[in-house]
GUBA-463189 format. One line per field, with one value per atom (N, C-alpha, C, O): residue number from 1; residue in one letter; atom name; z, y, x. Coordinates in steps of 0.02 Angstrom, whole numbers. Layout:
// GUBA-463189
num <- [NUM,...]
residuo <- [A,...]
atomo <- [CA,...]
up <- [Z,...]
north <- [Y,...]
east <- [X,...]
***
This chain:
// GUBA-463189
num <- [1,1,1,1,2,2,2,2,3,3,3,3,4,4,4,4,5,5,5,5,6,6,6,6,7,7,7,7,8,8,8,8,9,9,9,9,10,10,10,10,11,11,11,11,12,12,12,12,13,13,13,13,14,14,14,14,15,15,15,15,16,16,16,16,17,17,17,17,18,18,18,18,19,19,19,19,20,20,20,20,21,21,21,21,22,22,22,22,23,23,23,23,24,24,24,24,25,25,25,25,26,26,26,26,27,27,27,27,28,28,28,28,29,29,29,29,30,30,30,30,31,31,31,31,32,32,32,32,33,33,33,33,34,34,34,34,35,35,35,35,36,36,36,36,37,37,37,37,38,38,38,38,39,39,39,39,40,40,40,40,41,41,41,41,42,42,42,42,43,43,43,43,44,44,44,44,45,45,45,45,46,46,46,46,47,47,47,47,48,48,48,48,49,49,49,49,50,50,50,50,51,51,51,51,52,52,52,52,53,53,53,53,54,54,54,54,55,55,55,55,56,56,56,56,57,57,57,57,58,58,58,58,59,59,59,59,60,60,60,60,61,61,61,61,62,62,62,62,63,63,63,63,64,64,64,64,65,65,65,65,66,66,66,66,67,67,67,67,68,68,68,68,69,69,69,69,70,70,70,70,71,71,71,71,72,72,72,72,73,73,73,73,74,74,74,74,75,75,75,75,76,76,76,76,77,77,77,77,78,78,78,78,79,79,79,79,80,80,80,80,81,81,81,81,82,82,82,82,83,83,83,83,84,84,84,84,85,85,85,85,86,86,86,86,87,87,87,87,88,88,88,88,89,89,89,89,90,90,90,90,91,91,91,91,92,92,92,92,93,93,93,93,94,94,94,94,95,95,95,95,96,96,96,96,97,97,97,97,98,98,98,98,99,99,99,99,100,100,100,100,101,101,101,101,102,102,102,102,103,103,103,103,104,104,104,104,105,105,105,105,106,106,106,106,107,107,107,107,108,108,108,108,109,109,109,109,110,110,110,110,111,111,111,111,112,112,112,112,113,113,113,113,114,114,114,114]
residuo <- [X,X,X,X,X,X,X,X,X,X,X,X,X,X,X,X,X,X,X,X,X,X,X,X,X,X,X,X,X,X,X,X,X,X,X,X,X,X,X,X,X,X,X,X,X,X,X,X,X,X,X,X,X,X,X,X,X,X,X,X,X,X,X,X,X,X,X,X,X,X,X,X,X,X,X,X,X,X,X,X,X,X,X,X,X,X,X,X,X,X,X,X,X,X,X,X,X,X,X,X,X,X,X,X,X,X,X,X,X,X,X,X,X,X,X,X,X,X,X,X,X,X,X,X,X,X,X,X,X,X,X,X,X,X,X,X,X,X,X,X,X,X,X,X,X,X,X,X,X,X,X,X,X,X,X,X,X,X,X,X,X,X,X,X,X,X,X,X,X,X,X,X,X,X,X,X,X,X,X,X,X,X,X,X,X,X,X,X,X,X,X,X,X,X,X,X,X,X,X,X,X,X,X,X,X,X,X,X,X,X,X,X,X,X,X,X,X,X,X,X,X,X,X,X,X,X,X,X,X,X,X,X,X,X,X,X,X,X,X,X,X,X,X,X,X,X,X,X,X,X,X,X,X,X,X,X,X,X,X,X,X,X,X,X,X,X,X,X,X,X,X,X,X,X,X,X,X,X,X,X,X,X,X,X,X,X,X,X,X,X,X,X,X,X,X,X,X,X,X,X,X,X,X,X,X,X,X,X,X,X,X,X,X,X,X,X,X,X,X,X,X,X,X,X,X,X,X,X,X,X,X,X,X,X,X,X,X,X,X,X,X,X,X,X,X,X,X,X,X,X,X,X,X,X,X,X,X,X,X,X,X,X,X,X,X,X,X,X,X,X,X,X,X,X,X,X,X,X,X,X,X,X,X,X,X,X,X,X,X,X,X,X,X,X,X,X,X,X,X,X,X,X,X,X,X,X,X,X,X,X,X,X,X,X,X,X,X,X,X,X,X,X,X,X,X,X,X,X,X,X,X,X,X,X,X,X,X,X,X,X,X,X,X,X,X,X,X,X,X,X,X,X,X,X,X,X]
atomo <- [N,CA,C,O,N,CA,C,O,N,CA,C,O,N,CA,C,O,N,CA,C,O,N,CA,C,O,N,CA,C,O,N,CA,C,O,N,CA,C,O,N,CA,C,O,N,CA,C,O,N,CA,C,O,N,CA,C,O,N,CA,C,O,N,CA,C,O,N,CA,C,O,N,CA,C,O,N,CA,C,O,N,CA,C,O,N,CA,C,O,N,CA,C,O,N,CA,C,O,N,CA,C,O,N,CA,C,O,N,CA,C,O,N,CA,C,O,N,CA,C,O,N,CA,C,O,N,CA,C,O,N,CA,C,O,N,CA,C,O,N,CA,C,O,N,CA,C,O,N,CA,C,O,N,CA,C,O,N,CA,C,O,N,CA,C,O,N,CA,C,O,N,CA,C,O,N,CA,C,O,N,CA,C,O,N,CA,C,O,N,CA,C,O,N,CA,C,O,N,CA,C,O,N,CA,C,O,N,CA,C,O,N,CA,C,O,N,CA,C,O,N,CA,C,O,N,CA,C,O,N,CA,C,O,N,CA,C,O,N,CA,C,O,N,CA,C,O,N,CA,C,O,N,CA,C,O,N,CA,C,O,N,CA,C,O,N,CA,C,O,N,CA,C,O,N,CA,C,O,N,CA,C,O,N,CA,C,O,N,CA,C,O,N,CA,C,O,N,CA,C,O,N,CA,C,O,N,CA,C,O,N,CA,C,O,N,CA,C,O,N,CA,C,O,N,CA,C,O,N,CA,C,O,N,CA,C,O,N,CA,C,O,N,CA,C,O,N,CA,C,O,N,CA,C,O,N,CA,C,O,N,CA,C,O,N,CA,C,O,N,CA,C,O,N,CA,C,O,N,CA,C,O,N,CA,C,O,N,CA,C,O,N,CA,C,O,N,CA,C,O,N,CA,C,O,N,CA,C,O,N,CA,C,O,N,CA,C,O,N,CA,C,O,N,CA,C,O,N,CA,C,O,N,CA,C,O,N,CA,C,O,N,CA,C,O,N,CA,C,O,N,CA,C,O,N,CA,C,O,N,CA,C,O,N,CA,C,O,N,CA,C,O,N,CA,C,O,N,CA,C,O,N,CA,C,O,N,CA,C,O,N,CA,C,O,N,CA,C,O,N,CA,C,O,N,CA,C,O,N,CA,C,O]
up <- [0,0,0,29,-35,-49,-17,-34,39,85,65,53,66,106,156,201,175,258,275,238,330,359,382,422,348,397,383,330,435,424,469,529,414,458,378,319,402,353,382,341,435,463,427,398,450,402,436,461,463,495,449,390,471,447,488,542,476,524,541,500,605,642,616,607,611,599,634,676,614,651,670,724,621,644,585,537,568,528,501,525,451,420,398,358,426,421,373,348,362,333,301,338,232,199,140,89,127,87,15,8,-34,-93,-57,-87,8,44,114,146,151,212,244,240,276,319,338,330,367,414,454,471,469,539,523,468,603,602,663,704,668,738,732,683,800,830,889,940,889,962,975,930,1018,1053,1038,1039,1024,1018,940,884,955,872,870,922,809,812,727,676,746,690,673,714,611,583,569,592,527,497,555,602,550,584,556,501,570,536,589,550,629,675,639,659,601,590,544,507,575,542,483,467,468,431,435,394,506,570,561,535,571,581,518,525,464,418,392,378,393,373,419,394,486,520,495,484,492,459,402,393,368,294,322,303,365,378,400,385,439,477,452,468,379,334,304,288,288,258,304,279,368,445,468,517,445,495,563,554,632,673,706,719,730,786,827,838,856,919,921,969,849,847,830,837,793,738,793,809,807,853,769,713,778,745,706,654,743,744,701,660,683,668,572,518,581,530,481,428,516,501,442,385,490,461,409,357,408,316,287,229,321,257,224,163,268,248,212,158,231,162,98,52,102,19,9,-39,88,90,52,55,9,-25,36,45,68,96,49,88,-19,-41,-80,-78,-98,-81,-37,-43,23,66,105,138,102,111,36,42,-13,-58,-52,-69,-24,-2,48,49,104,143,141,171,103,96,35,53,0,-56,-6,-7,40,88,136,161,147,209,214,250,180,191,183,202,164,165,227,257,261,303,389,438,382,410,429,480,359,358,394,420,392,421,465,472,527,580,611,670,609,639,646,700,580,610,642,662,647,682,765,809,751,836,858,910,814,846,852,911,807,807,871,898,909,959,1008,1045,1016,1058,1101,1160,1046,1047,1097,1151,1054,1096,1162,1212,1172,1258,1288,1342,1266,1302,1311,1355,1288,1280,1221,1223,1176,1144,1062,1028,1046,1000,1036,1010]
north <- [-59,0,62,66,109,168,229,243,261,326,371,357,451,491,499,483,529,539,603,635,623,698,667,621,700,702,776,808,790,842,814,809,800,762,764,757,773,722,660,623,635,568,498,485,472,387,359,387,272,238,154,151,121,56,25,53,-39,-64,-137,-180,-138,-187,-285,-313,-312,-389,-403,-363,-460,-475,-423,-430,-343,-327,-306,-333,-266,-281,-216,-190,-178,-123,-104,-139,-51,-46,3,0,53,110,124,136,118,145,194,165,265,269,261,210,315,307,330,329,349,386,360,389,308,272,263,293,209,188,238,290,245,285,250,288,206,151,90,62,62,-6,-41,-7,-125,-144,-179,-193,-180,-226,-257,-223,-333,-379,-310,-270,-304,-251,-175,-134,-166,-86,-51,-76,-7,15,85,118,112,170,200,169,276,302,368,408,365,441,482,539,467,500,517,478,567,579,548,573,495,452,500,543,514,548,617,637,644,737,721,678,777,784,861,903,846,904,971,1017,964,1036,1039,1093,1007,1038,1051,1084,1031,1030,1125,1168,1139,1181,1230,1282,1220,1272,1290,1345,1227,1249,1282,1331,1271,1307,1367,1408,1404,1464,1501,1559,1462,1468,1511,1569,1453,1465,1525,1560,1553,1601,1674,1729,1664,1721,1718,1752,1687,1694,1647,1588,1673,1634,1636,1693,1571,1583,1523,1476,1517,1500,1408,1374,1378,1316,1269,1208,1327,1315,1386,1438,1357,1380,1429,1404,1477,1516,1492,1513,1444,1396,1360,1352,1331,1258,1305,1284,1357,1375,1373,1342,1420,1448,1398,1408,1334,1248,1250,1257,1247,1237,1278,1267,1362,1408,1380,1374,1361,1366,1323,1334,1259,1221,1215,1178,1246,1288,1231,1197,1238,1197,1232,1288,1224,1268,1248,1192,1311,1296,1288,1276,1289,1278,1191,1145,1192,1108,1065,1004,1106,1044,1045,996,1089,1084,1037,993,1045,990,922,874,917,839,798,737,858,830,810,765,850,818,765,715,762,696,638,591,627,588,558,502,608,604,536,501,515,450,379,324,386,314,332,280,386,406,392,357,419,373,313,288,292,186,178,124,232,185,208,182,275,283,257,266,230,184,110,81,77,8,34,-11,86,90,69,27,134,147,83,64,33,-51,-69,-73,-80,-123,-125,-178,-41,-32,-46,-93,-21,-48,-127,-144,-158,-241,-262,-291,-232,-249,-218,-254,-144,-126,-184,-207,-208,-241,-326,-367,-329,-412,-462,-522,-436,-451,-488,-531,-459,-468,-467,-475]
east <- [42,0,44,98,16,53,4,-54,49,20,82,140,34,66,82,43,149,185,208,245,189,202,283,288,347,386,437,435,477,529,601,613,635,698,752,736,798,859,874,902,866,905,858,805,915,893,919,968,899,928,926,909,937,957,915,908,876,821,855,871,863,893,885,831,935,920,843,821,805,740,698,668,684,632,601,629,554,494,480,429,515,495,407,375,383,321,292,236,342,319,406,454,409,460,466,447,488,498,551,585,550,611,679,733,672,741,749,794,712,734,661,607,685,635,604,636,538,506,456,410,451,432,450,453,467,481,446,415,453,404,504,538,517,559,545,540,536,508,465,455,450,389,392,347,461,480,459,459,447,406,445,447,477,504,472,459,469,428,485,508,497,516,476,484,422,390,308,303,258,200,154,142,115,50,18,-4,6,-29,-63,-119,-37,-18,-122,-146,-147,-216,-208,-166,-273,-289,-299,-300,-308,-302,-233,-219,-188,-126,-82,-30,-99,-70,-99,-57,-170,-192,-163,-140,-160,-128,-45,-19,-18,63,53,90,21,23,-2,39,-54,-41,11,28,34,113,143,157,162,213,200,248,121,126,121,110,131,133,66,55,23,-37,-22,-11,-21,18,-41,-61,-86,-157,-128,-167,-52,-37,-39,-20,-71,-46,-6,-7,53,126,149,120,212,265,287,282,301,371,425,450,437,512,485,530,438,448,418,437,380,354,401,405,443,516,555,573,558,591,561,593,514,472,489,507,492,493,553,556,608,690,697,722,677,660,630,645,594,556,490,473,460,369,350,376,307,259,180,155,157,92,28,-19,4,-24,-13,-53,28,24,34,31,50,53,-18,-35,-49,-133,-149,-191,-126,-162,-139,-174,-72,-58,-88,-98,-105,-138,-212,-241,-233,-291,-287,-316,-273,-274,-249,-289,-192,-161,-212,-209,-264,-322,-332,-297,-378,-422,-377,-399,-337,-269,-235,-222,-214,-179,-236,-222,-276,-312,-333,-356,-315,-335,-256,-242,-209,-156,-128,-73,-149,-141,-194,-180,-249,-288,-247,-248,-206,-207,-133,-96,-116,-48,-71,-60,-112,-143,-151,-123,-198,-239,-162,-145,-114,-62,-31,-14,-20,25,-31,-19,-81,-135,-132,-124,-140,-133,-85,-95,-6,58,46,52,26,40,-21,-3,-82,-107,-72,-87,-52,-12,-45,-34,-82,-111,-70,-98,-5,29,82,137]
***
């Protein structure tokens, strides 16, 4: 299955012998499950509220839910806020189907279930 992913990082890591790449892109992993431990690069979490708020961010409308700082990170990287309000919403409804089975997945494990 092919999703969109909220992330802002350069780092990449290498995913350990015996564990289970979950989420990869064309430039490095961005989740993995190892025995119980689950590590994420990228935001499956990030909604449509927040995405719309960064894109205001980015363009100075600041209503206190995008820090300055972080707006800043996008501008410097050359986000465009009008597509990344259009990524996010085209991303919506798959991104959903797969921070839900994230959520059940880790769910499961903290209960002893997996």
């Amino acid at each position: 299955t092919t999703y969109s992913s909220f992330h802002a990082h350069a780092f990449a890591f290498t995913a350990p012998s015996n564990s289970t790449v979950l989420i990869e892109t064309d430039a490095s992993i961005q989740a993995l499950r190892h025995g119980k431990t689950w590590a994420f690069q990228c935001h499956p979490e990030t909604t449509i509220f927040f995405a719309d708020a960064l894109a205001r961010a980015i363009r100075g409308d600041f209503d206190g839910t995008v820090l300055a700082e972080t707006a800043g990170f996008f501008t410097r990287n050359g986000v465009d806020p009008n597509k990344l309000e259009r990524d996010a919403r085209a991303a919506d409804a798959s991104a959903l189907t797969i921070g839900h089975g994230i959520g059940t997945g880790f769910a499961a494990v903290c209960r002893g279930d997996a």
